[in-house]
VOBA-610173 format. One record per atom (N, C-alpha, C): z, y, x; residue in one letter; atom name; chain. Coordinates in nm, 4 decimals, decimal comma. Last residue first. Example, Ala and Ser with C-alpha at 12.3 -4.5 7.8 and 13.67 -1.06 7.14 Angstrom:
> 0,7080  -0,2250  1,2850  S  N  A $
> 0,7140  -0,1060  1,3670  S  CA  A $
> 0,7870  0,0030  1,2900  S  C  A $
> 0,7800  -0,5690  1,3190  A  N  A $
> 0,7800  -0,4500  1,2300  A  CA  A $
> 0,7800  -0,3300  1,3200  A  C  A $
This chain:
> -0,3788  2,2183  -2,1301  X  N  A $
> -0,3381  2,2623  -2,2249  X  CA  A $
> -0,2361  2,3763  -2,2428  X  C  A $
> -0,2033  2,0731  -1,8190  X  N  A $
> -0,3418  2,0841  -1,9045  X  CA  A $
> -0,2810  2,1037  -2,0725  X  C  A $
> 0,0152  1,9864  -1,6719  X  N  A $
> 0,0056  2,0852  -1,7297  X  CA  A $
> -0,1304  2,1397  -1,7826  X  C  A $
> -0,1044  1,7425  -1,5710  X  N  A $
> 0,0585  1,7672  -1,6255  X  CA  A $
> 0,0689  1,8641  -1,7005  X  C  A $
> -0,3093  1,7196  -1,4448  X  N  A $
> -0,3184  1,6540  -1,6006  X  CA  A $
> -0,1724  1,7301  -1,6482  X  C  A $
> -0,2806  1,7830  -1,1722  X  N  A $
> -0,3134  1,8943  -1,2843  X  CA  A $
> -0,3189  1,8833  -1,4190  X  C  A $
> -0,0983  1,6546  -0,9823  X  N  A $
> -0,1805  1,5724  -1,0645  X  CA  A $
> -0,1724  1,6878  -1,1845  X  C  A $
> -0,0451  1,6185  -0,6065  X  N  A $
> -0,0517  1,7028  -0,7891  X  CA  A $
> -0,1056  1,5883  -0,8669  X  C  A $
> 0,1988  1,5750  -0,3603  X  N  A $
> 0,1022  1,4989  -0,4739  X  CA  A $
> 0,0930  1,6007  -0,5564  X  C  A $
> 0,2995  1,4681  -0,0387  X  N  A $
> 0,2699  1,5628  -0,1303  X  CA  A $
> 0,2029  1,5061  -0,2676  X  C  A $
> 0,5215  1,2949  0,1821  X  N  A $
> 0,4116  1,2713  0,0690  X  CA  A $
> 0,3936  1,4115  0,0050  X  C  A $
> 0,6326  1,1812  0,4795  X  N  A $
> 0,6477  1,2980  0,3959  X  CA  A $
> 0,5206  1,3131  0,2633  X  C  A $
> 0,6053  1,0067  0,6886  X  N  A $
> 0,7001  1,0911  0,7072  X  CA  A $
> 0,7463  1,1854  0,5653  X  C  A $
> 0,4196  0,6846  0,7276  X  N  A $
> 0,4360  0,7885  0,6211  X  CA  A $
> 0,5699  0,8541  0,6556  X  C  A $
> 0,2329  0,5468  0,9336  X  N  A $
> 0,3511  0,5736  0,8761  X  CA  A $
> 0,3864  0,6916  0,8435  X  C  A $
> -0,0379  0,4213  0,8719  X  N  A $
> 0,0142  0,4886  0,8529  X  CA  A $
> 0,1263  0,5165  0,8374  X  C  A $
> -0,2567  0,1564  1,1046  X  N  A $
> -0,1361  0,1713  1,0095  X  CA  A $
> -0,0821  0,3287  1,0088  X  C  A $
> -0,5303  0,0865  1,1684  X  N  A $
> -0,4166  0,1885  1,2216  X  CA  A $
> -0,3569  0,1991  1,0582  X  C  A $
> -0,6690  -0,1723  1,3779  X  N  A $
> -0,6610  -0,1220  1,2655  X  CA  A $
> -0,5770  0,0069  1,2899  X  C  A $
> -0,9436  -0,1707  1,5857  X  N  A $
> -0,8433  -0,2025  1,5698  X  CA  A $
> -0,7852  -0,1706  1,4332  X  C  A $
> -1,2624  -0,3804  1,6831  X  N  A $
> -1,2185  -0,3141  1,6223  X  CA  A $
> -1,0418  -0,2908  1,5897  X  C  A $
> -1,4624  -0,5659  1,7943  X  N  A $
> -1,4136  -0,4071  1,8580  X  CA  A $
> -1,3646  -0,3179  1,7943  X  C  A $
> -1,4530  -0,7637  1,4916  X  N  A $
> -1,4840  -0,7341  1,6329  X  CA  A $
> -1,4936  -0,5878  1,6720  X  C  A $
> -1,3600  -0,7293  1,2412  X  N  A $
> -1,2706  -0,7953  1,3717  X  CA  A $
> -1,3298  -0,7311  1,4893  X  C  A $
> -1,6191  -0,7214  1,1296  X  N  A $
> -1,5485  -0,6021  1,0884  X  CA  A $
> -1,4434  -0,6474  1,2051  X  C  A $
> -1,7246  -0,9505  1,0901  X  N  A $
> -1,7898  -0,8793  1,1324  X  CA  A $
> -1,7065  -0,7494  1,1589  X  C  A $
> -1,5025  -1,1304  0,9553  X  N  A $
> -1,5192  -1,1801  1,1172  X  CA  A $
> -1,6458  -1,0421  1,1767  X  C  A $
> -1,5171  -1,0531  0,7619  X  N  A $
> -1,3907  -1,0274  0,7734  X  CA  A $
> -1,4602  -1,0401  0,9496  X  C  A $
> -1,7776  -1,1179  0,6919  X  N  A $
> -1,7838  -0,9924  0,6638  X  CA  A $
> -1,6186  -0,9623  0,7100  X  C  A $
> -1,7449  -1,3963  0,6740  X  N  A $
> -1,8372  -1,3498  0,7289  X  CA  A $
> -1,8076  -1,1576  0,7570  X  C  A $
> -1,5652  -1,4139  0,4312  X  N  A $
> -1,5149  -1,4411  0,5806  X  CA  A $
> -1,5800  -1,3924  0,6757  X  C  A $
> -1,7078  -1,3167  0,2650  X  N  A $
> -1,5528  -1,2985  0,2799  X  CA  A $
> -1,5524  -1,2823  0,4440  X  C  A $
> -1,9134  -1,4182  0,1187  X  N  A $
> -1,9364  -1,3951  0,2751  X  CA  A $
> -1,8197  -1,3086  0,2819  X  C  A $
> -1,9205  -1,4937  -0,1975  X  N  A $
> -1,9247  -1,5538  -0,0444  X  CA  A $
> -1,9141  -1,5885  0,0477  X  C  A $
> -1,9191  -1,1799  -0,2733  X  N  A $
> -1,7961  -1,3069  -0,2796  X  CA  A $
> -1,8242  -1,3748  -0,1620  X  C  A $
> -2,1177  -1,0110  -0,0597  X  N  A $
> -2,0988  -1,1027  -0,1542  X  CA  A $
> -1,9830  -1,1390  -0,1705  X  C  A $
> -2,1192  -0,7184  0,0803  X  N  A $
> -2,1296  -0,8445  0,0960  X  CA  A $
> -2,0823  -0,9176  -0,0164  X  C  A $
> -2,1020  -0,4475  0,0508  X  N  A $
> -2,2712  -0,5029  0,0624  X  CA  A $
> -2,2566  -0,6298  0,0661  X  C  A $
> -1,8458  -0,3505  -0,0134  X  N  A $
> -1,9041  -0,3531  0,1351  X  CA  A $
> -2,0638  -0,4046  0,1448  X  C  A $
> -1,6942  -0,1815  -0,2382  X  N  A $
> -1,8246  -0,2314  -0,2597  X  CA  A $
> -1,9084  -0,2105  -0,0580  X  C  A $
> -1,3614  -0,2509  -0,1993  X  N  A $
> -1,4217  -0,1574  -0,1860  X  CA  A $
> -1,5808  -0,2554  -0,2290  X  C  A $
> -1,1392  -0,3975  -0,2339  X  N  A $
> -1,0921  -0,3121  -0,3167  X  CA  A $
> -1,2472  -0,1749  -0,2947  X  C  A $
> -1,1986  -0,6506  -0,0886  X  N  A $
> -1,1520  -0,6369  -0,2266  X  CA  A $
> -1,1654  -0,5255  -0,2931  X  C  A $
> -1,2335  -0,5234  0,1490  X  N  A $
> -1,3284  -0,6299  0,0630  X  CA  A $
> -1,2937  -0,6864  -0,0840  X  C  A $
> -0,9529  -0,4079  0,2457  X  N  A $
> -1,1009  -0,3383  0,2279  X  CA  A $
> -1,2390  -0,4187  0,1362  X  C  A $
> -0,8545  -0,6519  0,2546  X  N  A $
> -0,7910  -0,5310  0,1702  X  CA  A $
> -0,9675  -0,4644  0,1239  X  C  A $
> -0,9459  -0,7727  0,4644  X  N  A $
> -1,0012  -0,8462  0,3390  X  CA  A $
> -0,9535  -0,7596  0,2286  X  C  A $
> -0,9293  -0,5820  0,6552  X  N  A $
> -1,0091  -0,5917  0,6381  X  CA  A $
> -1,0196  -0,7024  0,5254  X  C  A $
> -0,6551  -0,5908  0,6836  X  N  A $
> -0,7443  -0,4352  0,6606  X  CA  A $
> -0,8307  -0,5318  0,5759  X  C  A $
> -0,5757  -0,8276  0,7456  X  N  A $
> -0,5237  -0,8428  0,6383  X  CA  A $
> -0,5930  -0,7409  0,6007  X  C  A $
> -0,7258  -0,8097  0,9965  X  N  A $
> -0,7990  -0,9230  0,9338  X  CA  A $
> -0,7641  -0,8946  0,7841  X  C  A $
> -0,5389  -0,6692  1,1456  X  N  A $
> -0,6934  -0,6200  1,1535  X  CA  A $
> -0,7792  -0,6748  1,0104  X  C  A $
> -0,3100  -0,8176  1,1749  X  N  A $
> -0,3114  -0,6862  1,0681  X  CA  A $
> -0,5030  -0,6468  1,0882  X  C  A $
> -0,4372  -1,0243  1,3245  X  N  A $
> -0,4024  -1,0542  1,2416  X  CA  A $
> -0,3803  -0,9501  1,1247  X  C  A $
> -0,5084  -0,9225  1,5475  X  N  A $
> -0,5796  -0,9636  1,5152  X  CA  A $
> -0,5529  -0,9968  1,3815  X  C  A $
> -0,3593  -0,6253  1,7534  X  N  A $
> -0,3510  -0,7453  1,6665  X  CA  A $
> -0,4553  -0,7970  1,6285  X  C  A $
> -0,3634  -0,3752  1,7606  X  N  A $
> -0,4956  -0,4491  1,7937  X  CA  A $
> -0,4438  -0,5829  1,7662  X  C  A $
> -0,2608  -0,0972  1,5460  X  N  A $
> -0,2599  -0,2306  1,6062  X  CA  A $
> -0,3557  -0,3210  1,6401  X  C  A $
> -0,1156  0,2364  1,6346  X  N  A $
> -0,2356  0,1493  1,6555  X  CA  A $
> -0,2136  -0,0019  1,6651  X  C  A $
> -0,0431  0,4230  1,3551  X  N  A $
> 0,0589  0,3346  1,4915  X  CA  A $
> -0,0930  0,2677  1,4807  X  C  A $
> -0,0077  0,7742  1,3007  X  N  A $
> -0,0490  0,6519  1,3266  X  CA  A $
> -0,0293  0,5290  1,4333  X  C  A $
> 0,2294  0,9565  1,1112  X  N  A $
> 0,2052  0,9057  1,2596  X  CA  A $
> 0,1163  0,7714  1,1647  X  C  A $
> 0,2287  1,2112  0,8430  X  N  A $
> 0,3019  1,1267  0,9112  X  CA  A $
> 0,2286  1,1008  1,1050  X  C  A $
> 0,1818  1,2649  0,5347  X  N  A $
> 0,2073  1,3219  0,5996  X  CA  A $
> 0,2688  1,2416  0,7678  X  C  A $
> -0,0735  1,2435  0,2821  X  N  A $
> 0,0212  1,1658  0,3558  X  CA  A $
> 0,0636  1,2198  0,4853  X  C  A $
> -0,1061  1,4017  -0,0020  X  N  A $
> -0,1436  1,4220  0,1108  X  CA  A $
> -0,0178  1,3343  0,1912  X  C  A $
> -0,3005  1,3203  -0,3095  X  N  A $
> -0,2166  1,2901  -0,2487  X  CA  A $
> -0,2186  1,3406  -0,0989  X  C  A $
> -0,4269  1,4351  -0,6518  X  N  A $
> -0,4494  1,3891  -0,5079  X  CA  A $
> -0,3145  1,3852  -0,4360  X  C  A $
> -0,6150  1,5915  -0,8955  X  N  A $
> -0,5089  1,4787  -0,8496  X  CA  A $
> -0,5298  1,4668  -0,7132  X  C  A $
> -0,7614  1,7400  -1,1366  X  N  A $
> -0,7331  1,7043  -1,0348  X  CA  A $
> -0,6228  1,6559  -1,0180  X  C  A $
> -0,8222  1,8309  -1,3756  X  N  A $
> -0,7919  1,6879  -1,3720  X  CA  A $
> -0,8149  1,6613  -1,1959  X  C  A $
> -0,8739  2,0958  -1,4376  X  N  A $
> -0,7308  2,0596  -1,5255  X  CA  A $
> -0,7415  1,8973  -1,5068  X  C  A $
> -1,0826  2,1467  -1,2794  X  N  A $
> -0,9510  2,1908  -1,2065  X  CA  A $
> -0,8382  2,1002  -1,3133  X  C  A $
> -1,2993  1,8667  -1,2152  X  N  A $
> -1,2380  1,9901  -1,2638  X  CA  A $
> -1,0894  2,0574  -1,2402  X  C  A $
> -1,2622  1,6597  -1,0400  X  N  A $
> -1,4383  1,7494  -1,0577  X  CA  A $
> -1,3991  1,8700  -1,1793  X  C  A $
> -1,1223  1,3979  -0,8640  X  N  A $
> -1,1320  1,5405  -1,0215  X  CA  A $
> -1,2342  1,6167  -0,9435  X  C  A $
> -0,9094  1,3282  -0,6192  X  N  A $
> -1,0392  1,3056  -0,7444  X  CA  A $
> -1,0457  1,4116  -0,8512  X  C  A $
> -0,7865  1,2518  -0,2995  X  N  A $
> -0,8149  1,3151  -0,3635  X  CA  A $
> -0,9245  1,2508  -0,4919  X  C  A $
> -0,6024  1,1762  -0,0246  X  N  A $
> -0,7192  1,1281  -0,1140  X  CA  A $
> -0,6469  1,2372  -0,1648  X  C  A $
> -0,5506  1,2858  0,3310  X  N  A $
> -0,5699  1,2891  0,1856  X  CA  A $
> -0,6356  1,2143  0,1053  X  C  A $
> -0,3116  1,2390  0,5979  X  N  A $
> -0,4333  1,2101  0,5419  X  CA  A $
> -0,4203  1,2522  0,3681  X  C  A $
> -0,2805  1,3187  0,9331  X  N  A $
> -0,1966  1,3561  0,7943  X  CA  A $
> -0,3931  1,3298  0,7042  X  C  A $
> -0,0707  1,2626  1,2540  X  N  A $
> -0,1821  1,2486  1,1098  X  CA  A $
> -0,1516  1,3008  1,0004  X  C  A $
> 0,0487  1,1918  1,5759  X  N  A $
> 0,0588  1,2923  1,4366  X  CA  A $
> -0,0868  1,2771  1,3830  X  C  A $
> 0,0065  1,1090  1,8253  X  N  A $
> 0,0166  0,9935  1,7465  X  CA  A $
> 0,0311  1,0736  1,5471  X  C  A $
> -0,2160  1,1945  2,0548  X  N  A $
> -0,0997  1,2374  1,9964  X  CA  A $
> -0,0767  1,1552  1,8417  X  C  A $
> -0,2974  0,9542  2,2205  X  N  A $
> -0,2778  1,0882  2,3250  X  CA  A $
> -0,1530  1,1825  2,2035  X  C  A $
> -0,4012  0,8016  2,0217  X  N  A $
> -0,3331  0,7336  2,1629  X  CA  A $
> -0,2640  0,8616  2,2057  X  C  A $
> -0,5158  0,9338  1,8157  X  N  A $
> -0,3719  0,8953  1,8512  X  CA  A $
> -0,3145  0,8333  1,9214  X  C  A $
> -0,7335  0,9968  1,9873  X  N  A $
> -0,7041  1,1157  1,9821  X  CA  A $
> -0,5326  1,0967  1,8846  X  C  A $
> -0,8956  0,7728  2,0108  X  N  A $
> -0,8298  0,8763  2,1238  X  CA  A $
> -0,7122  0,9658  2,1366  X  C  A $
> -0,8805  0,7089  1,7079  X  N  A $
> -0,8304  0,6144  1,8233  X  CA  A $
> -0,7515  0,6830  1,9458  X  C  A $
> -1,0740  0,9281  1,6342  X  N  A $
> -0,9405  0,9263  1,6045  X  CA  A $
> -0,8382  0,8476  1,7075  X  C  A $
> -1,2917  0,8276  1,8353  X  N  A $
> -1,2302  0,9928  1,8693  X  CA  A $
> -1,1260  0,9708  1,7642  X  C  A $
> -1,3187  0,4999  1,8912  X  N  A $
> -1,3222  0,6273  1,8124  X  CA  A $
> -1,2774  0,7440  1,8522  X  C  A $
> -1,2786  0,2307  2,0177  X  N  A $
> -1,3160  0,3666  2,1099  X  CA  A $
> -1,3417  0,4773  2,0371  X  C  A $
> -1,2147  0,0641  1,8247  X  N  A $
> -1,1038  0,0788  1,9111  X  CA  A $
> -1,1555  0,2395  1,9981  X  C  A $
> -1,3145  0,1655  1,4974  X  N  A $
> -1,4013  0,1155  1,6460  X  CA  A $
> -1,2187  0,1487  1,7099  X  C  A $
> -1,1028  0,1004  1,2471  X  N  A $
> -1,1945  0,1387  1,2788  X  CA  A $
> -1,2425  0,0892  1,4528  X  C  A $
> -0,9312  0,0420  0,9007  X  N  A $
> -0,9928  -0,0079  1,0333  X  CA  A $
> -1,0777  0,0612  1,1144  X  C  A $
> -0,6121  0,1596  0,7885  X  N  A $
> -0,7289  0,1664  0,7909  X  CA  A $
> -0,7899  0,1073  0,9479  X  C  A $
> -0,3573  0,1306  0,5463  X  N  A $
> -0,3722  0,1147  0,7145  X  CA  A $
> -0,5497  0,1550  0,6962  X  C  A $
> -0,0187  0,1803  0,4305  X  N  A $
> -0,1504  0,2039  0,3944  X  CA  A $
> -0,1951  0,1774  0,5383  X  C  A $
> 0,1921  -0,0962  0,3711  X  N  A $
> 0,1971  0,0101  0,4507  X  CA  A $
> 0,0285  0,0725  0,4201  X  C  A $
> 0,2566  -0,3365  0,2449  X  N  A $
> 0,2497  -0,2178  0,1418  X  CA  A $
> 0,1953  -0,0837  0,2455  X  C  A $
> 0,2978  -0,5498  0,4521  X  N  A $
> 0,4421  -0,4736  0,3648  X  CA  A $
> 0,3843  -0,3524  0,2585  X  C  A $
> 0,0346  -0,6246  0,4769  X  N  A $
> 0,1038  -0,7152  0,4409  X  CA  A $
> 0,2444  -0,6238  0,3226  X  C  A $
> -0,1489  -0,2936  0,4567  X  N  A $
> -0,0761  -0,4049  0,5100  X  CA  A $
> -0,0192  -0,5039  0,3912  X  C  A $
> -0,4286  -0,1856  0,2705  X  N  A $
> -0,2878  -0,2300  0,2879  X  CA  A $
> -0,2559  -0,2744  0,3836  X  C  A $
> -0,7036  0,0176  0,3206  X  N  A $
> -0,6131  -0,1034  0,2090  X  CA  A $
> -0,5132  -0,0814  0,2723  X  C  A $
> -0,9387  0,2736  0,3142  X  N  A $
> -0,8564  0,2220  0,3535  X  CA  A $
> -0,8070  0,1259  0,2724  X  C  A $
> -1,2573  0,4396  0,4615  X  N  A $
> -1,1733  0,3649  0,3158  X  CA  A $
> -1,0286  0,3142  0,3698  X  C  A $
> -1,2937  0,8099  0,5703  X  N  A $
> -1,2702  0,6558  0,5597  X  CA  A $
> -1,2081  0,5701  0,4481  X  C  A $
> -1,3485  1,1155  0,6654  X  N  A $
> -1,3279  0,9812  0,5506  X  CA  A $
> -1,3129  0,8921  0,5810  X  C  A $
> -1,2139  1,2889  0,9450  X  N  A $
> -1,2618  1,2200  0,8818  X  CA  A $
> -1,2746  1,1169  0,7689  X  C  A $
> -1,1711  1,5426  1,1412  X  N  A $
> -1,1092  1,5281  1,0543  X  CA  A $
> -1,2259  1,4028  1,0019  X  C  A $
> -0,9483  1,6996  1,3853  X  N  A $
> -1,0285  1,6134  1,3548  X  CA  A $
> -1,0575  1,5222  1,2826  X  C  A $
> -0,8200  2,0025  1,4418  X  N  A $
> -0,8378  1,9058  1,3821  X  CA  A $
> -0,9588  1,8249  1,4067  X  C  A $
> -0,7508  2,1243  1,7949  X  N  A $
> -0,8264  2,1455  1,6601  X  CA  A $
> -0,8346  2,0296  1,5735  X  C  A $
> -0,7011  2,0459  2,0767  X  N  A $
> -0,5719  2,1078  1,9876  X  CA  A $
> -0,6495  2,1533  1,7911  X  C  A $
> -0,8648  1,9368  2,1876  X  N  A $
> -0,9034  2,0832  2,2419  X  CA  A $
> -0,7765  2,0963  2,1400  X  C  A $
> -0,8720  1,6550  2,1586  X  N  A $
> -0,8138  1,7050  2,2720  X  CA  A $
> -0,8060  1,8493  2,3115  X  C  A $
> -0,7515  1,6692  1,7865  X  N  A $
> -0,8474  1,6443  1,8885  X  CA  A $
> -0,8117  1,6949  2,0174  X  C  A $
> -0,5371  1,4855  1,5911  X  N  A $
> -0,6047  1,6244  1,6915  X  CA  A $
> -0,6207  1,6037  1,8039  X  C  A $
> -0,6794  1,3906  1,2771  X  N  A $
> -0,5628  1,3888  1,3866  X  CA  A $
> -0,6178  1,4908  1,4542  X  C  A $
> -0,7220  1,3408  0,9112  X  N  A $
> -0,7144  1,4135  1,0277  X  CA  A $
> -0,6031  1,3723  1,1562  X  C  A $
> -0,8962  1,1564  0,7066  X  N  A $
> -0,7888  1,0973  0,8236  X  CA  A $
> -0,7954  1,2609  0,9148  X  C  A $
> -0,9632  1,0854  0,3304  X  N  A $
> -0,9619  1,2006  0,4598  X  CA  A $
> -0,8185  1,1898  0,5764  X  C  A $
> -0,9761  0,8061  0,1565  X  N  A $
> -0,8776  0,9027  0,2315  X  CA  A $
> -0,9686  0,9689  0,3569  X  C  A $
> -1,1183  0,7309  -0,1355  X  N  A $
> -1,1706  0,7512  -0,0154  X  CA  A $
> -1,0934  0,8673  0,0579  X  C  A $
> -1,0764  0,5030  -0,3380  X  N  A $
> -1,0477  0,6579  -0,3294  X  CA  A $
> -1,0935  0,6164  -0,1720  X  C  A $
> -0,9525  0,3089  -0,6021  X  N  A $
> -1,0395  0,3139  -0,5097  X  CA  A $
> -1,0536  0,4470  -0,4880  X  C  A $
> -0,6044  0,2815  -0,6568  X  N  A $
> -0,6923  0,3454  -0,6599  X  CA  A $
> -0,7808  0,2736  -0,5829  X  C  A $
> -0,3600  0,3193  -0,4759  X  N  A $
> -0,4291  0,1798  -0,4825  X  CA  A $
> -0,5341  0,1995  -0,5831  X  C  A $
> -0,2983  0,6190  -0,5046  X  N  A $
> -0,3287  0,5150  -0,3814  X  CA  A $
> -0,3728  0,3888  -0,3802  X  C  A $
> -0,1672  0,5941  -0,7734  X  N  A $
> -0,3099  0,6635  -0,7319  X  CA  A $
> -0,3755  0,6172  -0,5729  X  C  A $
> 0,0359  0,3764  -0,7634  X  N  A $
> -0,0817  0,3622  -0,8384  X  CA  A $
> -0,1926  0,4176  -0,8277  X  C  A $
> 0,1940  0,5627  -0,5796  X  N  A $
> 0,1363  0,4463  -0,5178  X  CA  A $
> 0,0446  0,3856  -0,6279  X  C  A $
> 0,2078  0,7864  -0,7108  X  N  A $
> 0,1548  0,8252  -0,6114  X  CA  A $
> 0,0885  0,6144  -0,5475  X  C  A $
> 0,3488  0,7125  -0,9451  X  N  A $
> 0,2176  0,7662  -0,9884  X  CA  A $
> 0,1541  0,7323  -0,8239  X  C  A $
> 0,5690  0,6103  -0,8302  X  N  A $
> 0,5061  0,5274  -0,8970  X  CA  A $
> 0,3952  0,5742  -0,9037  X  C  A $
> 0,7231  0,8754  -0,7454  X  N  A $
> 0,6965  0,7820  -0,6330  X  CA  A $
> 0,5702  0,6273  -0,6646  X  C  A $
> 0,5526  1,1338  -0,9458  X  N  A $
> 0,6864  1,0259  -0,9616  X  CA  A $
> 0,5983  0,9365  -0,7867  X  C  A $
> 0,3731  1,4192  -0,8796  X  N  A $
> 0,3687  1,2628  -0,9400  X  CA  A $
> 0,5295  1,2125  -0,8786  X  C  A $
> 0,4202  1,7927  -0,9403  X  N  A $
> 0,4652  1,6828  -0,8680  X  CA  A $
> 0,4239  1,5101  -0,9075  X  C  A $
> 0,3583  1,9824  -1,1578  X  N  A $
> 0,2294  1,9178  -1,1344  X  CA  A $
> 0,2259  1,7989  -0,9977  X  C  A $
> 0,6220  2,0903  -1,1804  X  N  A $
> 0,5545  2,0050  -1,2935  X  CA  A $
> 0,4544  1,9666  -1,2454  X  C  A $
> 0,6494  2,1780  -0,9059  X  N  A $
> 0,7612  2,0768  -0,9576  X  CA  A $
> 0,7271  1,9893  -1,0933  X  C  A $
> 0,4577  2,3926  -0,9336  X  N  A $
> 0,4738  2,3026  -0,8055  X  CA  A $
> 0,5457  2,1992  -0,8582  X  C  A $
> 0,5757  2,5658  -1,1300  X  N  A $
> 0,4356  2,4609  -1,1334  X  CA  A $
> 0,4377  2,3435  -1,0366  X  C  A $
> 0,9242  2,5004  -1,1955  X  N  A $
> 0,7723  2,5765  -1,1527  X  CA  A $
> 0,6592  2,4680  -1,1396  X  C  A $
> 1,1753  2,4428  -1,4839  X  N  A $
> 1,0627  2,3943  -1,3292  X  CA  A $
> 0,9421  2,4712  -1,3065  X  C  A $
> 1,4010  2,6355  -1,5688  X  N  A $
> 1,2670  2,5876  -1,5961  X  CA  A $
> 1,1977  2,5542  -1,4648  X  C  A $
C-alpha cells in the first residue's frame, strides 16, 4: 500500500498544468551571509517550456546567483488543508541578459498575468519591462508536488 507521501504525489502532467496556472512562485537563493533569500514573483516560460522569471539586473537575487547559482522555488494554492497543492522546484538559476529570452518573459508574463496594461500596449509594456532588466531561467534538478485533493474524504 502506498504512503501518503506517494498518494498525495502529482503525475509529471499535473505538475506542468499546475505551473501554467496563474500562481505566484516564491524564489529563494542565498544570500551573502549563507541565509535564505526569499521572494514572490510572477513567472512564464521560455521558448523550450523552461520556467523563467524577469527581474532588475542589480537585485539581491541577481547577486546572490551570480555568486551561488542554487534555487529552489514554490508555488503553491488552497486555503484549506484537504485542497492544497503546490509544487517545489528544486534546482540552479541561469542568468540571461539576452534580449531576446527577456522579451519571450516578458510577453509570457502579459499573457498570463493582470500587468495594468491593455491588449494594446503589448509592446509598450514588453519594451518597459526590457529595460535594466535580465531574465532567469530555472533549471530544474528535482520537483516535489502534493495535491491533498488525492486523499480528501
Amino acid at each position: 500500500m502506498a504512503n501518503v507521501r506517494d498518494r498525495i504525489k502529482m503525475s509529471s502532467e499535473e505538475v506542468d498544468a499546475f505551473l501554467h496556472e496563474r500562481q505566484t512562485m516564491s524564489i529563494a537563493t542565498i544570500g551573502p551571509d549563507g541565509r535564505p533569500h526569499v521572494v514572490a514573483m510572477w513567472y512564464g516560460f521560455l521558448e523550450d517550456g523552461a520556467p523563467a522569471f524577469e527581474t532588475y539586473r542589480k537585485s539581491q537575487k541577481v547577486l546572490n546567483l551570480r555568486r551561488d547559482p542554487r534555487m529552489t522555488c514554490l508555488i503553491e494554492d488552497g486555503n484549506r488543508y484537504e485542497n492544497l497543492r503546490g509544487v517545489e522546484l528544486i534546482g540552479t538559476g541561469t542568468i540571461l541578459e539576452d534580449q531576446e529570452p527577456l522579451r519571450t518573459i516578458a510577453r509570457s508574463l502579459f499573457e498570463r498575468y493582470e500587468t495594468g496594461f491593455g491588449p494594446d500596449q503589448g509592446e509598450e509594456y514588453i519594451n518597459f519591462m526590457v529595460a535594466k532588466r535580465v531574465a532567469v531561467r530555472i533549471d530544474i534538478d528535482d520537483v516535489v508536488s502534493w495535491n491533498h485533493a488525492k486523499i480528501a474524504g
